[in-house]
N, CA, C and O of each residue as an XYZ file, in Angstrom:
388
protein
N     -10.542     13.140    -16.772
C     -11.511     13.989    -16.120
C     -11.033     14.266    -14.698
O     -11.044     13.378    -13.845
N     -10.556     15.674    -14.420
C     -10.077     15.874    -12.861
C     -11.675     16.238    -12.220
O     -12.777     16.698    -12.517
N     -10.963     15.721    -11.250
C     -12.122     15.974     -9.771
C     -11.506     16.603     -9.117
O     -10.293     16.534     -9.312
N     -11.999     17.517     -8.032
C     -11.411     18.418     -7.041
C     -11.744     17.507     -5.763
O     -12.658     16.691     -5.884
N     -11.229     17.575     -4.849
C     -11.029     16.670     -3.801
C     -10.832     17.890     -2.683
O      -9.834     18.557     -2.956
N     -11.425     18.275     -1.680
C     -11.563     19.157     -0.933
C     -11.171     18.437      0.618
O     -11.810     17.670      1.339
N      -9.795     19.080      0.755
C      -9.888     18.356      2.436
C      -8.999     19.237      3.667
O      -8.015     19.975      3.715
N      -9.858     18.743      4.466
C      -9.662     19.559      5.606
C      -9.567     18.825      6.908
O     -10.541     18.470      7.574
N      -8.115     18.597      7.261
C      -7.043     17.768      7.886
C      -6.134     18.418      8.870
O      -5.157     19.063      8.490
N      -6.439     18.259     10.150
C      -5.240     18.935     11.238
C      -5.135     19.954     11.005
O      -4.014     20.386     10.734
N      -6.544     21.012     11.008
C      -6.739     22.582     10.578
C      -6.346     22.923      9.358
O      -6.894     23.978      9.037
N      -5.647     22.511      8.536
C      -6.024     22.917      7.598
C      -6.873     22.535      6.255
O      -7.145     21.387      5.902
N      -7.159     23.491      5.723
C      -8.347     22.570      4.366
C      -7.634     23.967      3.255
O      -7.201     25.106      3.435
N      -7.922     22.719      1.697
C      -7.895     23.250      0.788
C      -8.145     22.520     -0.443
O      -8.481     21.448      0.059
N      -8.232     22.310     -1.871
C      -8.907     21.751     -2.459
C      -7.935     21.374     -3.713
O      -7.489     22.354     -4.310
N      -7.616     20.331     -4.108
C      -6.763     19.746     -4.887
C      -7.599     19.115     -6.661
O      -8.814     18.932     -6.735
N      -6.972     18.965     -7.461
C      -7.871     18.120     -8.721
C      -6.534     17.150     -9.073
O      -5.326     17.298     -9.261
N      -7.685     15.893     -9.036
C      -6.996     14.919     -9.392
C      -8.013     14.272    -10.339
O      -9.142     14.639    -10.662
N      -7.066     12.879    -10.797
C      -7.773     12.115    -11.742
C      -8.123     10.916    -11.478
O      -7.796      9.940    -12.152
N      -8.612     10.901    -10.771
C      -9.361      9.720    -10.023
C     -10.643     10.001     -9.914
O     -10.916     11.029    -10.533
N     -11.755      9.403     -9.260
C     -13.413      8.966     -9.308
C     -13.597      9.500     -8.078
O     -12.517      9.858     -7.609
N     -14.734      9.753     -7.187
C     -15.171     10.362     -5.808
C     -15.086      9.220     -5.110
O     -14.387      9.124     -4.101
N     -15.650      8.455     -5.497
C     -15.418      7.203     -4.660
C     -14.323      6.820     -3.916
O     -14.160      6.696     -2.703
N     -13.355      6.599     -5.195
C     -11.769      6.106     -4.489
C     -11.378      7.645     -3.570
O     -10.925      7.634     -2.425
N     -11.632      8.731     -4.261
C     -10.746      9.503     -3.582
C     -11.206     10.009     -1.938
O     -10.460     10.547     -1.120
N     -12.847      9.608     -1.736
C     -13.348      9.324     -0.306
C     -12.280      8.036      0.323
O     -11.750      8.402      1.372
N     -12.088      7.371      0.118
C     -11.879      5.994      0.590
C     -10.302      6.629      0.765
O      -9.769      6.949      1.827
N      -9.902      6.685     -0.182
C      -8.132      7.400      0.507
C      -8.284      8.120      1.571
O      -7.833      7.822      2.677
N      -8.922      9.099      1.307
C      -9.023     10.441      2.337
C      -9.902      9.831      3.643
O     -10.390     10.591      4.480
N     -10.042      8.364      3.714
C     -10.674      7.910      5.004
C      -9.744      7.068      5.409
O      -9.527      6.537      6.498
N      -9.237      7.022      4.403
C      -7.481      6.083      5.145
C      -6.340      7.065      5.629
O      -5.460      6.524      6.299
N      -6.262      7.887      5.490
C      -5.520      8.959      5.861
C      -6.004      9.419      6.884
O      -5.373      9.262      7.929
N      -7.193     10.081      6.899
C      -7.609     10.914      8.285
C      -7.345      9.433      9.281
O      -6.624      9.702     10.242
N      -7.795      7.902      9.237
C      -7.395      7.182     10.372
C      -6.224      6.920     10.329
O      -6.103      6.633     11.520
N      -5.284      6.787      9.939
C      -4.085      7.056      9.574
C      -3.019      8.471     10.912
O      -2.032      8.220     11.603
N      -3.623      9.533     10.806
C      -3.407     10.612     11.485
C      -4.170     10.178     12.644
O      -3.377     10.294     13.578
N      -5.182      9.777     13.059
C      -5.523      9.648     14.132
C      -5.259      8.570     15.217
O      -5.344      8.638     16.443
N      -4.857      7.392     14.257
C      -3.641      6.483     15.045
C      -2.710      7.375     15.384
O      -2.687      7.932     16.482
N      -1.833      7.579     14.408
C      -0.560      8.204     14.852
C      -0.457      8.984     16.432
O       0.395      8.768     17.294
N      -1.899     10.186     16.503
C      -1.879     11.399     17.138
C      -2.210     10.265     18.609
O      -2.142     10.793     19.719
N      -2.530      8.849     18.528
C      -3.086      8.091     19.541
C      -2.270      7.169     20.092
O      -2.644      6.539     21.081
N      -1.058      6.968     19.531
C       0.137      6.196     19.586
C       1.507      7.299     19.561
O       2.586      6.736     19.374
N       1.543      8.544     19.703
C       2.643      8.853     19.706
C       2.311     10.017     21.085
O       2.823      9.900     22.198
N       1.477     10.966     20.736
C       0.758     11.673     21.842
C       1.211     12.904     21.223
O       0.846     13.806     21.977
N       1.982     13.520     19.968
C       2.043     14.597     19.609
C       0.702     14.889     19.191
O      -0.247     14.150     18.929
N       0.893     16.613     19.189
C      -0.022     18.092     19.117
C       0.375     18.491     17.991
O      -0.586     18.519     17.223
N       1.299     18.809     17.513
C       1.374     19.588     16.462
C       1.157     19.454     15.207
O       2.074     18.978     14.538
N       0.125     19.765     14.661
C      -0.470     19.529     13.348
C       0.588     18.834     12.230
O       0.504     17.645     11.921
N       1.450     19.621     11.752
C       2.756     19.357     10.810
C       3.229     17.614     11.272
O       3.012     16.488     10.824
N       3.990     18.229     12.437
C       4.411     16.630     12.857
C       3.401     15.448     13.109
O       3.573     14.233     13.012
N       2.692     15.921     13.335
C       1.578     14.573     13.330
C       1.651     14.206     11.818
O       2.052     13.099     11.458
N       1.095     15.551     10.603
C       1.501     14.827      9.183
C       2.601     13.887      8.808
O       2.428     12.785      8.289
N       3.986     14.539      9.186
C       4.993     14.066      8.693
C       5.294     12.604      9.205
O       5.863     11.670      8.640
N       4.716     12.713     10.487
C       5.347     10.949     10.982
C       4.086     10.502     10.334
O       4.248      9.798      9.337
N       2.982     10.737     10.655
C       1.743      9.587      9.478
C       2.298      9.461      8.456
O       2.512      8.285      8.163
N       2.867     10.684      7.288
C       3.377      9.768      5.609
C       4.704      9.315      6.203
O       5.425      9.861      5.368
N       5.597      8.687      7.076
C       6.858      8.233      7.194
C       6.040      6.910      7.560
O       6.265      5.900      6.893
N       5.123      6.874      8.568
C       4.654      5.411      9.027
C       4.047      4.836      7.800
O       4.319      3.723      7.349
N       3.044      5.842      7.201
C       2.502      4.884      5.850
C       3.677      4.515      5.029
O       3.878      3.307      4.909
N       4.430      5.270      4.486
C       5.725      4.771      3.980
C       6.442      3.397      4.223
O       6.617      2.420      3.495
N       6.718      3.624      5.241
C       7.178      2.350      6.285
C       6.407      1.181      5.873
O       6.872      0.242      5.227
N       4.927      1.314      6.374
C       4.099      0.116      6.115
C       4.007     -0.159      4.548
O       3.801     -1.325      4.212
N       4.178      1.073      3.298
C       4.111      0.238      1.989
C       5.302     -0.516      1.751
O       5.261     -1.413      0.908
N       6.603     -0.223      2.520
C       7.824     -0.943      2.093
C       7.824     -2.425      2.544
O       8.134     -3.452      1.941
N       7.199     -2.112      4.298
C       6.991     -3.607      4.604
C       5.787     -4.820      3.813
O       5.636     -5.923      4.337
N       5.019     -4.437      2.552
C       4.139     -4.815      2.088
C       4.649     -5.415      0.527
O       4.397     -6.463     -0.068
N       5.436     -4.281      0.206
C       6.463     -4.551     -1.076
C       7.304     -5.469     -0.821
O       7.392     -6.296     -1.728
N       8.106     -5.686      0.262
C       9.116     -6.405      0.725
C       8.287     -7.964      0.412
O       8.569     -8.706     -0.529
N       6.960     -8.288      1.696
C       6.447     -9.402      1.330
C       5.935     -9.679      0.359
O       5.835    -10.904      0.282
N       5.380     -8.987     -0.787
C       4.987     -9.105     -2.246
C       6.168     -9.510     -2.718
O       5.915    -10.496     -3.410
N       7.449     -9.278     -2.736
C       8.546     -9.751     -3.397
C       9.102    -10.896     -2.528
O      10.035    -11.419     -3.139
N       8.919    -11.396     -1.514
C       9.398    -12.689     -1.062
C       8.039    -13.334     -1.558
O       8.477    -14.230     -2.278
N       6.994    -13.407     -1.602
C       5.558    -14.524     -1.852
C       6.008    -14.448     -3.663
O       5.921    -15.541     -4.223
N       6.458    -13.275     -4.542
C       6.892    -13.632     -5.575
C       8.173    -15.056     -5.729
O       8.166    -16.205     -6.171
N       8.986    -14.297     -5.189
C      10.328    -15.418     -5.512
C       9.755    -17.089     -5.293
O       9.846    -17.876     -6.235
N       9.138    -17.537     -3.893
C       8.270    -18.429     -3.770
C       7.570    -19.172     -4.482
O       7.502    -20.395     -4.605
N       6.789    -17.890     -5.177
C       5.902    -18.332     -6.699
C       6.919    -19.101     -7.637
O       6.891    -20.198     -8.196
N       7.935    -17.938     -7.566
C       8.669    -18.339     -9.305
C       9.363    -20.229     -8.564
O       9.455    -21.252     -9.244
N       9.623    -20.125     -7.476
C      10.624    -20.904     -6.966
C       9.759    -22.150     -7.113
O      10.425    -23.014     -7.683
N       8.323    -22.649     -6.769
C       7.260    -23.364     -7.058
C       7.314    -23.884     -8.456
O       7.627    -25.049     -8.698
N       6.963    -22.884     -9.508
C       6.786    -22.905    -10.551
C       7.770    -23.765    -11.174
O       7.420    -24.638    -11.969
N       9.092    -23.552    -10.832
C      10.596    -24.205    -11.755
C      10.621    -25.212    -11.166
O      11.386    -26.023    -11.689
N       9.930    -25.701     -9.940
C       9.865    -26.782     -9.474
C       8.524    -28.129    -10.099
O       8.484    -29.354    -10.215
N       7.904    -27.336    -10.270
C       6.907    -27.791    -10.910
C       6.914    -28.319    -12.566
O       6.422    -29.324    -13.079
N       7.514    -27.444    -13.015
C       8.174    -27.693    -14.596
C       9.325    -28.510    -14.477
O       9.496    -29.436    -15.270
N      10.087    -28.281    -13.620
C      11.209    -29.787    -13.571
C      10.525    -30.980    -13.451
O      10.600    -31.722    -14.430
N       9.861    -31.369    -12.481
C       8.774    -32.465    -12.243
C       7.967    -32.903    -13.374
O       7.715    -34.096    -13.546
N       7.473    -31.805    -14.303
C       6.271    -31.907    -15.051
C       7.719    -32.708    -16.752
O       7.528    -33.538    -17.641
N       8.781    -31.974    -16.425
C       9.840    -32.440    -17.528
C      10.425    -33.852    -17.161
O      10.905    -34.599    -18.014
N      10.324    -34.244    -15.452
C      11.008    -35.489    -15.589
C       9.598    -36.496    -16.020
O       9.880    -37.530    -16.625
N       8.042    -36.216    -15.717
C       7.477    -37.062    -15.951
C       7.140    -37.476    -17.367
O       7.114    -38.660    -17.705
N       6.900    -36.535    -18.132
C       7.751    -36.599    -19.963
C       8.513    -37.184    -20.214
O       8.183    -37.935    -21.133
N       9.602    -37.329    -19.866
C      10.559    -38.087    -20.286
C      10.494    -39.558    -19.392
O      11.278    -40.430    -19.767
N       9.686    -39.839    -18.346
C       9.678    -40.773    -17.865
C       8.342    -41.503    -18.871
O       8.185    -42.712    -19.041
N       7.648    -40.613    -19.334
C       6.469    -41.471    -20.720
C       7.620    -41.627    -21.718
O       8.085    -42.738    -21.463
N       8.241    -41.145    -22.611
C       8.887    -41.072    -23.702
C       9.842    -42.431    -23.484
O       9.843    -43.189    -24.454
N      10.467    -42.744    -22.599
C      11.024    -43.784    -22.081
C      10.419    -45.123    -22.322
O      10.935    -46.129    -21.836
């Protein structure tokens, strides 16, 4: 079921359909507009475009730095885990004994 999603962002507006719920697609579109308004508050550019383009390069940025730690707290996990099953294998064999 598409929804149309209507937005109107750094002058311009226009109206998109996606497949997502109103809910989520408010909640994006409220992470984005603060998103752009950091940016426009931390960099001090005017120009509509470039204000876009460095906001999706910074969000970018921030999902890689998020992926990055999701994949080190993984390895961790797994690294726990084989540690845990070695332990859990020497105490087995320390009953079987």
């Amino acid at each position: 079921m598409a929804n149309a999603l209507y937005l109107d962002i750094l002058g311009t507006s226009f109206s998109i359909d996606v497949d997502e719920d109103e809910e989520y697609l408010q909640k994006v579109l409220a992470q984005y507009r603060a998103a752009v308004e950091n940016t426009q508050s931390i960099s001090g550019i005017n120009a509509p475009l470039n204000i876009a383009i460095l906001t999706g390069f910074l969000l970018c940025d921030e999902i890689n730095k998020i992926n990055q730690r999701i994949e080190g707290e993984s390895v961790e996990v797994q690294q726990r885990t084989m540690n845990l099953i070695a332990k859990l294998d020497q105490a087995l064999k320390a009953c079987e004994e």
